[in-house]
LUMGUMI-606024 format. One line per field, with one value per residue (C-alpha): residue number from 1; residue in three letters; x, y, z. Coordinates in pm, whole numbers, plus 50000, padded with zeros to 5 digits. Last residue first. Layout:
residues N
n	[NUM,...] $
res	[Ala,...] $
px	[X,...] $
py	[Y,...] $
pz	[Z,...] $
//
This chain:
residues 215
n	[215,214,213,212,211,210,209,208,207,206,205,204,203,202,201,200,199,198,197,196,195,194,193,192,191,190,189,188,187,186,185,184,183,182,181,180,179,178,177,176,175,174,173,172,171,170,169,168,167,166,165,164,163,162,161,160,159,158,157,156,155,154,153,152,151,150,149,148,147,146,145,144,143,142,141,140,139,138,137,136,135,134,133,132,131,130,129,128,127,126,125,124,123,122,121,120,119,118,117,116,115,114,113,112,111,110,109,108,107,106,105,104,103,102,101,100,99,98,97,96,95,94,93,92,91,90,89,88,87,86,85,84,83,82,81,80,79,78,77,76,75,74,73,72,71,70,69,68,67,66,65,64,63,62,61,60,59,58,57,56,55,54,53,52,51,50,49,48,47,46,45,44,43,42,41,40,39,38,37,36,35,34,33,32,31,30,29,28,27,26,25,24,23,22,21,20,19,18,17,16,15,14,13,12,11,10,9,8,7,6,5,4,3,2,1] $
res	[Unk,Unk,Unk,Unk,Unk,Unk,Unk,Unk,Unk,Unk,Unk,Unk,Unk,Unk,Unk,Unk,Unk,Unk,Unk,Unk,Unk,Unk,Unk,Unk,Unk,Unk,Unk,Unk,Unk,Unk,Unk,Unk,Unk,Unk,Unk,Unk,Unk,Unk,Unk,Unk,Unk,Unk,Unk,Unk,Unk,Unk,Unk,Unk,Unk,Unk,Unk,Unk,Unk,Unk,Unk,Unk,Unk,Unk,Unk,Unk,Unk,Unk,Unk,Unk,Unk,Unk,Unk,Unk,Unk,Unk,Unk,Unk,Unk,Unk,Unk,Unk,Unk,Unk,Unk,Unk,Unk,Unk,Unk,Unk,Unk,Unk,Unk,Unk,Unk,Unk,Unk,Unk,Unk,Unk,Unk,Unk,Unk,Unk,Unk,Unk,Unk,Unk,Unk,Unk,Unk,Unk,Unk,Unk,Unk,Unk,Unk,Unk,Unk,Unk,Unk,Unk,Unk,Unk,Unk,Unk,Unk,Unk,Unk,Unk,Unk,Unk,Unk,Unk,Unk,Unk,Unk,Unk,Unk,Unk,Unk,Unk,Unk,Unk,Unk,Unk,Unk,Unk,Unk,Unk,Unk,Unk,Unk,Unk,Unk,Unk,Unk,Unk,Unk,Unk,Unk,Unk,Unk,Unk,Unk,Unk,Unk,Unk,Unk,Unk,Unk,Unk,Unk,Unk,Unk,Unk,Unk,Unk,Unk,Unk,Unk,Unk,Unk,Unk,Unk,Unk,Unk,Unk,Unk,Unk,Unk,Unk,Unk,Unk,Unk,Unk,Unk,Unk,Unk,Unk,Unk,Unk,Unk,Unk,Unk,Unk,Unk,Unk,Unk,Unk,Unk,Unk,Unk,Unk,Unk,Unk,Unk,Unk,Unk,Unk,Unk] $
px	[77363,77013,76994,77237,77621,77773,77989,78230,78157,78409,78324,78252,78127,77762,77557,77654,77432,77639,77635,77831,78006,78303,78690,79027,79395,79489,79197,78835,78508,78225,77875,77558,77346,77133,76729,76653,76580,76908,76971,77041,77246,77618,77887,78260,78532,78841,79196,79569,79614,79488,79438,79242,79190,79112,79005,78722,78550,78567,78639,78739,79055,79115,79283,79237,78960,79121,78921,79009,78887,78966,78658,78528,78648,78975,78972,79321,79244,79430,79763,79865,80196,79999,79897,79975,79906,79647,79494,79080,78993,78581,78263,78223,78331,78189,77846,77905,77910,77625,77395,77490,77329,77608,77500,77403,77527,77430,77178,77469,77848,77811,77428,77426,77693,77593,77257,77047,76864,76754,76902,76975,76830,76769,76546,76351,76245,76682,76705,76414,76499,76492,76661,76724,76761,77000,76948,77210,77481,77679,77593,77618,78006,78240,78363,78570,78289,78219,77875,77617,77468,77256,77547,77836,78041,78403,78513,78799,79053,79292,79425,79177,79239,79028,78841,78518,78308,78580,78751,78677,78322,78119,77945,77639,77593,77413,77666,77946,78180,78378,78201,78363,78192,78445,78521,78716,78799,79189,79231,79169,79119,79300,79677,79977,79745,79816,80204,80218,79997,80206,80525,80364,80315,80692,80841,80598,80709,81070,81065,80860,81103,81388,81198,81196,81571,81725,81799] $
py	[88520,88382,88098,88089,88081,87744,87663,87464,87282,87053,86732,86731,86350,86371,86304,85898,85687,85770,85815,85877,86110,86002,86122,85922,85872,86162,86120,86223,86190,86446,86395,86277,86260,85914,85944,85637,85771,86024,86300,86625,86939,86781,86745,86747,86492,86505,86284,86282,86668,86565,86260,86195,86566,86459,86689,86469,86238,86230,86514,86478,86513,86873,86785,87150,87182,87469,87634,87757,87871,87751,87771,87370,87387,87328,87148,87178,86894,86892,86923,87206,87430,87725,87458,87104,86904,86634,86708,86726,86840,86963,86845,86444,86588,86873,86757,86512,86787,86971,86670,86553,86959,87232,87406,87789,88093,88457,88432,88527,88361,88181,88112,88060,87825,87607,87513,87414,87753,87715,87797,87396,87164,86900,86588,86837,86473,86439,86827,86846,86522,86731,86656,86360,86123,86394,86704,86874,86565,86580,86218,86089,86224,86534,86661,87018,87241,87458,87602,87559,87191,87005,86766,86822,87104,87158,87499,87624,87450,87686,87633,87916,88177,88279,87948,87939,87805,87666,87880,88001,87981,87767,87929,87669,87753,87436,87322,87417,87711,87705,88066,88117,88369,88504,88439,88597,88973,88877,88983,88860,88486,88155,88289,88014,87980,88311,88211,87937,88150,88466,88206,88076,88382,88514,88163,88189,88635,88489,88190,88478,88756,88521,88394,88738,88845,88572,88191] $
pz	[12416,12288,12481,12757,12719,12813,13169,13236,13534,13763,13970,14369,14406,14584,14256,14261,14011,13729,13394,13052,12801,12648,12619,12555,12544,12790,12986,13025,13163,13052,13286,13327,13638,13699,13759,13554,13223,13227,13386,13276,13369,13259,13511,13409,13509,13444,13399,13507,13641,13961,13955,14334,14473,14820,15109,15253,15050,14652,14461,14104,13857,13736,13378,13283,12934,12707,12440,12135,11809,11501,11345,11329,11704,11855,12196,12382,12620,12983,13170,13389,13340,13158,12886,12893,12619,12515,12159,12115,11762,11735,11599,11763,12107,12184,12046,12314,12579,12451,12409,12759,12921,12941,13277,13238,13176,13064,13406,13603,13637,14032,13975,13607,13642,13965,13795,14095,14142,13796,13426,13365,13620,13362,13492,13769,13997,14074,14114,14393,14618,14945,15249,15455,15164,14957,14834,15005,14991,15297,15434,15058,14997,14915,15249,15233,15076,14727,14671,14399,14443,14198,14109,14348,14283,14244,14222,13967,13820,13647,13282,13183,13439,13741,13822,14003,13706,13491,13225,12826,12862,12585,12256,12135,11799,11713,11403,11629,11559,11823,11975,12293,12545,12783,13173,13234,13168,13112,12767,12432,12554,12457,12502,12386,12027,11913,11914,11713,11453,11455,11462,11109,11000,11021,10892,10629,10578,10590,10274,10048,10175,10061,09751,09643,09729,09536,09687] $
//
């Protein structure tokens, strides 16, 4: 091999550890949470962490739908806006931007609650691949860009203390409901992701937050 194809052969080998290792840090610095842009067709820009979580690969808080602070029982009898309270959030449809929406209160009006549209747009525009980042298993999802964001395998909150699998599968709330009063949310795995209902709002699932309109 002569001296030119050598520097040709070492400047690849150069680049291509330059782009293996841009990919190990998500964020230019560590002023979470920042404003992704992926590159989707709507220009929706989502937060690089979890509401609540420090870091990327951490969890963060788990909320149940409507709700805005963490607790240590997730089920009906401590449901805020359940049968012996009020039934605000379920008659709103999309509590997105109010006193409901768990991201815009813990991150300020510059986020709110990804709605079902959002998330699914999420998942029909951009590259999902199963890995573990910072020790803790989740999606890498790549948008149309090249950009980054990383979605922790948190598992869910049901009763009690319980973090059921943990670092096997997640669950994600949307803002909206659907025609019969049901929350949506993101459910995932390491072979698969979808976007679907349920009639329960009292199970504590994560939020990853989007920027607001015209941020």
């Amino acid at each position: 091999m002569n001296r030119t194809k050598f520097l040709i052969a070492a400047l690849a080998v150069l680049a291509m550890i330059s782009c293996s290792n841009s990919n190990q840090s998500l964020c230019p610095d560590e002023n979470h949470p920042h404003m992704i842009d992926l590159g989707l067709p709507n220009g929706t820009k989502w937060a690089c962490c979890n509401v609540g979580a420090p870091a990327p690969e951490q969890y963060g808080g788990f909320y149940a739908w409507g709700e805005t602070e963490v607790k240590s029982v997730y089920d009906e009898k401590h449901y805020s806006h359940g049968e012996l309270s009020n039934q605000i959030p379920q008659s709103m449809g999309n509590i997105t931007s109010s006193k409901y929406d768990a991201a815009s209160e813990k991150q300020g009006s510059s986020w709110q609650m990804p709605s079902s549209e959002q998330w699914q747009e999420l998942i029909d525009y951009c590259n999902w691949k199963w890995t573990t980042y910072q020790g803790h298993h989740g999606y890498k999802v790549t948008g149309p860009n090249g950009n980054i964001i990383f979605l922790p395998a948190c598992g869910e909150k049901y009763n009690h203390d319980e973090r059921p699998h943990q670092d096997e599968r997640g669950a994600y709330w949307a803002s909206n409901l659907n025609g019969k009063g049901e929350p949506y949310y993101l459910k995932f795995h390491d072979a698969s992701r979808w976007v679907e209902h349920t009639y329960e709002f009292s199970p504590g699932f994560s939020i990853r937050a989007i920027a607001s309109q015209g941020n």
